[in-house]
N, C-alpha and C positions, 0 to 999 in steps of 0.2 A: 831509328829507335821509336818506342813507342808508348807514349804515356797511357796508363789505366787507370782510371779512378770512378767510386760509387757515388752514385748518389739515393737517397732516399726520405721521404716524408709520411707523416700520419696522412695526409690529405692531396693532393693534386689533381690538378684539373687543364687540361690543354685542349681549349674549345676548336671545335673544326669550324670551318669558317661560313660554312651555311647556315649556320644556327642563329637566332639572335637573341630575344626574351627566354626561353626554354634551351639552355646551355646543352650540348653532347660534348665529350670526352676523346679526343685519342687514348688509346690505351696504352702511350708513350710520348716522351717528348720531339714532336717530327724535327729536323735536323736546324730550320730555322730556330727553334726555341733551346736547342745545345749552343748553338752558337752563344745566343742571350747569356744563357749560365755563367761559360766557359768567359765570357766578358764580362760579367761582372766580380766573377773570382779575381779576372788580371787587373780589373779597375778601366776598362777601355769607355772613355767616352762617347756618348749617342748622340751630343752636341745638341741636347731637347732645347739648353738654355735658349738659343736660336732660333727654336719650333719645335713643338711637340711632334711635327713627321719625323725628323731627323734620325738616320740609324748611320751615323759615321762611321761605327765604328764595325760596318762589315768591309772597309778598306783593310784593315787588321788582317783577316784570314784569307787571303790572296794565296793560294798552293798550299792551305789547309785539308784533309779528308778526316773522315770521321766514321765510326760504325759503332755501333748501339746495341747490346744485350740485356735481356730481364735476367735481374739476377733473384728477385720474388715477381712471383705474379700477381698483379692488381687483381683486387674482387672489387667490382664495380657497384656502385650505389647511387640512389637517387634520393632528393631529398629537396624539400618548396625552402626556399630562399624571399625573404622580404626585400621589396624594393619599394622606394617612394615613386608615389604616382607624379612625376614632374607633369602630365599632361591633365590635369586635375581640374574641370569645370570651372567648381569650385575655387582653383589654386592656392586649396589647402594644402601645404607640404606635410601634414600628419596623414594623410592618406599615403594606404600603403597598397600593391597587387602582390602577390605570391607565383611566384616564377619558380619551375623546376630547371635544376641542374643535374647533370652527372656527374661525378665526383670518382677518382681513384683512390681507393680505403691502400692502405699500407702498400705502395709501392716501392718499387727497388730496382735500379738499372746500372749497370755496367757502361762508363761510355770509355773511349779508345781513340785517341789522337793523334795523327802523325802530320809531321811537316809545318812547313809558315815558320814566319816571321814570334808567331806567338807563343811558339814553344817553347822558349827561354824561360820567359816571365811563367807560364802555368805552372812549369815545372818547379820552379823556386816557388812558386803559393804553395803549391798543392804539399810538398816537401818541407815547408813549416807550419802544414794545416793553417793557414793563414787566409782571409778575400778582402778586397779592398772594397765592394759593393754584396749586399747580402744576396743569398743565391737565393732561389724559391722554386718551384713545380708548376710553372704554369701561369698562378696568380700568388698575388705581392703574401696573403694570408697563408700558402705552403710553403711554407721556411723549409728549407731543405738542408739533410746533412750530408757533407763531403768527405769523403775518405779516401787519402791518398792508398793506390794497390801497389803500385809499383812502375820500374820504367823499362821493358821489355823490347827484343830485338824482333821484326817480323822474321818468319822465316815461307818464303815461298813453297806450296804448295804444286806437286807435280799434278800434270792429267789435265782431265776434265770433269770427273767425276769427282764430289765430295761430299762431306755431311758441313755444316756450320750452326753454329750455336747463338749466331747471332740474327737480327733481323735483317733481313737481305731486299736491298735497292735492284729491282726490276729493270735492269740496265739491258743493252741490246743485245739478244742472241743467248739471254738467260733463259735456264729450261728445270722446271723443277720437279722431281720426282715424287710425285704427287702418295703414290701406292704407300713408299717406303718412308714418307714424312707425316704423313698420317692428315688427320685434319688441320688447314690452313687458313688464314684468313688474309685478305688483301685490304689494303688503302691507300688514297691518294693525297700526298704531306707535301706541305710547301718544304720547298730545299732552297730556298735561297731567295734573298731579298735583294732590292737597290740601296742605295744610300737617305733614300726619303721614303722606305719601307713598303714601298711597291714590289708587289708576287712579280719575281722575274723566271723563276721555273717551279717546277714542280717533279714529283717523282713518287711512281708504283712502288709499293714495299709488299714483303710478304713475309708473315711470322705463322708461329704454330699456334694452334689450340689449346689454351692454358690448363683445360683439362687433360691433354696429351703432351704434356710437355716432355722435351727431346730435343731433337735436331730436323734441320730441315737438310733433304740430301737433292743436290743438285745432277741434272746430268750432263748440261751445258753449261759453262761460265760467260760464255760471248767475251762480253767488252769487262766482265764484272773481275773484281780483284778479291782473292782469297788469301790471307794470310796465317799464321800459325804463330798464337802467342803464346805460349806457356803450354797449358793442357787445353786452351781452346780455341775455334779457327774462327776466323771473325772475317765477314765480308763487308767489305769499304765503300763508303757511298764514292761518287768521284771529286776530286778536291773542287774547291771552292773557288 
């Protein structure tokens, strides 16, 4: 079975990690920052009390998978942000610099959960629209809201060939029919942390052109998993 639920805010922002003073955006949440969410709906401890590296609580989704749909497309925005000058001659702290960010204006994603140990507990939140820790977009200031969709059975996908509606993890032996899904875009998202929030992989995704929104049509699946939820096919990062 397979949990589904929205999430969406006025604001988000999910910094790529090259960036530092002058913020960029992924134009979604990469698969480390759902885990976050998805932990703080269930209430899973990061054990910060301990140290602020601390991420405990990616022991939790041990045989976890996950896959990620726009269900509105962000229209991206920029915009100068005040910061105090902590490095300040001076060491005036009323001194301020102007840093530009990117910002996602009115975003909206479909994420899609199967397996682990944590599936118990999401299901019972998300089923009383209830979180034990507040969800957000990124950063602490996009408060995000949650709406349970429903709790759906996969149903496998014959072939090789398919369309999917969701953004697709670049796994091995994947081939994507470039003609027939129109303009694409690629990026590289952290997929997964340690337990003291060190990048332990990474992984290629590939979504479509939000001014040609659609499906992306595959001609190879390689190693990648295709599933069939309802009226939409959603492809699975690999579990955790």
């Amino acid at each position: 079975m397979v949990l589904v639920f929205d999430v969406s805010a006025d604001l988000a922002m999910f910094r790529k990690p090259y960036t530092t003073t002058s913020l960029v955006s992924f134009p979604f949440p990469p698969p480390t920052a759902v885990a976050g969410l998805v932990g703080a709906i269930v209430g899973l401890d990061h054990g910060a009390a301990q140290g602020s590296w601390r991420a405990d609580f990616w022991r939790h989704f041990s045989g976890t998978r996950i896959a990620l749909g726009f269900k509105r497309a962000p229209s991206l925005m920029t915009t100068s942000v005040n910061m105090i000058k902590f490095k300040s001659p001076s060491g005036d702290m009323r001194e301020h610099i102007q840093a530009k960010h990117q910002l996602l204006k009115k975003p909206a994603y479909r994420i899609y959960l199967q397996g682990g140990r944590i599936y118990p507990e999401l299901k019972k939140r998300l089923s009383r629209g209830e979180f034990v820790f507040t969800p957000y977009l990124g950063v602490a200031w996009a408060l995000a809201e949650v709406k349970f969709y429903g709790e759906f059975a996969a149903e496998d996908i014959p072939g090789e060939e398919s369309w999917v509606s969701t953004v697709v993890p670049m796994l091995d032996g994947v081939k994507i029919d470039v003609l027939r899904s129109g303009a694409i875009h690629r990026e590289l998202v952290p997929y997964r942390l340690d337990e003291e929030r060190r990048l332990k992989e990474t992984v290629n995704v590939i979504y479509w052109d939000f001014k040609n929104e659609g499906y992306l049509w595959l001609k190879k699946r390689g190693m990648l998993t295709v599933s069939q939820i309802g009226e939409e096919r959603v492809a699975w990062f690999a579990s955790w």
